[in-house]
C-alpha beads as a LAMMPS data file, in Angstrom:
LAMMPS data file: protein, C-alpha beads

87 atoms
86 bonds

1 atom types
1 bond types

-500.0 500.0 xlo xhi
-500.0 500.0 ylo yhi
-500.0 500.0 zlo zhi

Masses

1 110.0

Atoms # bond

1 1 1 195.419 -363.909 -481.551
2 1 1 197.429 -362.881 -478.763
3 1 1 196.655 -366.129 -476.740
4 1 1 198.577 -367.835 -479.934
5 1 1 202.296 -366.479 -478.463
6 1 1 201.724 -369.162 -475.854
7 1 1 200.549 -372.191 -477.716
8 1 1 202.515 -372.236 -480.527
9 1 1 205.959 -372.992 -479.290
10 1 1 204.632 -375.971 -477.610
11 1 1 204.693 -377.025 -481.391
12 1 1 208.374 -376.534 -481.854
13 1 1 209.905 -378.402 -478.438
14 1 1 211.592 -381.141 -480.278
15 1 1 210.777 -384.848 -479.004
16 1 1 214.057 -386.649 -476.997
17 1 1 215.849 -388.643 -478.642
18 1 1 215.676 -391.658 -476.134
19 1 1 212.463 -393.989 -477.039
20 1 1 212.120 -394.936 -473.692
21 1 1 211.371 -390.996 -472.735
22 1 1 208.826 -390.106 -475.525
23 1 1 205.907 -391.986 -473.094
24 1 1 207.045 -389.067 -470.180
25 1 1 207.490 -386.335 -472.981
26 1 1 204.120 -386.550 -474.470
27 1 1 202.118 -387.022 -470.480
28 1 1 204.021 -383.529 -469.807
29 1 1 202.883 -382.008 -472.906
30 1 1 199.714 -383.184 -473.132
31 1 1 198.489 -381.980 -469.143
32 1 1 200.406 -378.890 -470.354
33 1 1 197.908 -378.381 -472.917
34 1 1 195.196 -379.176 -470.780
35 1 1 196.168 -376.825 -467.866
36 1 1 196.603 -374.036 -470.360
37 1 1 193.661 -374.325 -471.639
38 1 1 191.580 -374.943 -468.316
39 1 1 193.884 -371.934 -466.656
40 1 1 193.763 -369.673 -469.517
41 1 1 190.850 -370.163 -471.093
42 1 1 192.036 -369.234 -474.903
43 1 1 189.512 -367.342 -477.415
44 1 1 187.602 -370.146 -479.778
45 1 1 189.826 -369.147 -482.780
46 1 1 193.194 -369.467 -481.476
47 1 1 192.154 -373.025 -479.902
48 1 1 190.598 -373.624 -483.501
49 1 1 194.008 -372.499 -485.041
50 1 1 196.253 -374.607 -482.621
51 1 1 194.577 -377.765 -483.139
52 1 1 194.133 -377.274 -486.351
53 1 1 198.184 -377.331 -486.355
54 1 1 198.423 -379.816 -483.936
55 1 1 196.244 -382.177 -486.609
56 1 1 198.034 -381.107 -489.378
57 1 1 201.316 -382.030 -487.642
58 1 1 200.405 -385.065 -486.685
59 1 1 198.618 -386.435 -489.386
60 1 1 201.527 -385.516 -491.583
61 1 1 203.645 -387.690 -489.583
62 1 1 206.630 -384.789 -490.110
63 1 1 208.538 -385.670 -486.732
64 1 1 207.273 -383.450 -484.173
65 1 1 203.940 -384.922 -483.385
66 1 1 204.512 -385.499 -479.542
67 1 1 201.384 -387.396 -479.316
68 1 1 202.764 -390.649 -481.096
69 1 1 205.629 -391.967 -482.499
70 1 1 204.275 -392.642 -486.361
71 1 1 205.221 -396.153 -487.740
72 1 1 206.531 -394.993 -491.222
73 1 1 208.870 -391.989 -490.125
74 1 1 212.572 -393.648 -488.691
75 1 1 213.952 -393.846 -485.637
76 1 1 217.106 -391.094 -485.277
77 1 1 220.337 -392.965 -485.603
78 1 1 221.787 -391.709 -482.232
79 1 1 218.464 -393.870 -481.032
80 1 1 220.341 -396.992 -481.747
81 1 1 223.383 -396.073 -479.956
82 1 1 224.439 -397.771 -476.782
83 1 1 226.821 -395.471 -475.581
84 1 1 223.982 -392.401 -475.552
85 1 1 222.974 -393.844 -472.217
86 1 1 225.828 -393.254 -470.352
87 1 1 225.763 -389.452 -471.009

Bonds

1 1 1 2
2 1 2 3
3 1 3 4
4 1 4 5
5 1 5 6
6 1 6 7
7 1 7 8
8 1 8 9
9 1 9 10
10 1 10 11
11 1 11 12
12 1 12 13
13 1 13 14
14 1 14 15
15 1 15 16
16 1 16 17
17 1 17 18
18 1 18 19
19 1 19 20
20 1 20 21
21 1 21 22
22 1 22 23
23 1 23 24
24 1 24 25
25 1 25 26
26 1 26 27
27 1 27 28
28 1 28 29
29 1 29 30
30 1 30 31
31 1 31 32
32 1 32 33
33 1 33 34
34 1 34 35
35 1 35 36
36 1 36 37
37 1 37 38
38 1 38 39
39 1 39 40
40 1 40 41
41 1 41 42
42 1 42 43
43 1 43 44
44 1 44 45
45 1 45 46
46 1 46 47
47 1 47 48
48 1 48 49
49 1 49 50
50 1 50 51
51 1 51 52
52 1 52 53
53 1 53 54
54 1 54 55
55 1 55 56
56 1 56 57
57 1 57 58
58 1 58 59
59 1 59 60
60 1 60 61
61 1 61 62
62 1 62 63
63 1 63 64
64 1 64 65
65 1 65 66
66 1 66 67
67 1 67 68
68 1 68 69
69 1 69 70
70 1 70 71
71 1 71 72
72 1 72 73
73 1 73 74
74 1 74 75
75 1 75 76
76 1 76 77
77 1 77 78
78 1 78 79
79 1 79 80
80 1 80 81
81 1 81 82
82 1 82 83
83 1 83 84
84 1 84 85
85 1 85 86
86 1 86 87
């Protein structure tokens, strides 16, 4: 499990709060994933375990799922706010 240490803070990098970035957000995170696991070349059970999370996540709709903005979970307020852009 010691090829876990790397994977599983990818889980807990929060998504931006800007829409507009989460297309950019979720291209970096996904080649991340893929050069990891090409470069590194993780044992079957921590991949197993990781996307097992990464399912679980996801499927659950709880916030973080980089992948995909789900339609039921809301938008955060400070997504609304016009004057976010100009900081």
């Amino acid at each position: 499990m010691y090829c876990l240490q790397w994977l599983l803070p990818v889980l807990l990098i929060p998504k931006p709060l800007n829409p507009a970035l989460w297309f950019n957000h979720s291209m970096f995170m996904g080649f991340y994933l893929l050069s990891f696991l090409l470069e590194r070349k993780p044992c079957t059970i921590c991949a197993l375990v990781f996307l097992a999370a990464l399912f679980l996540i996801c499927y659950s709709c709880w916030g973080n799922c980089f992948l995909y903005h789900c339609n039921d979970s809301p938008l955060p307020e400070s997504a609304h706010d016009p004057n976010i852009i100009g900081t």
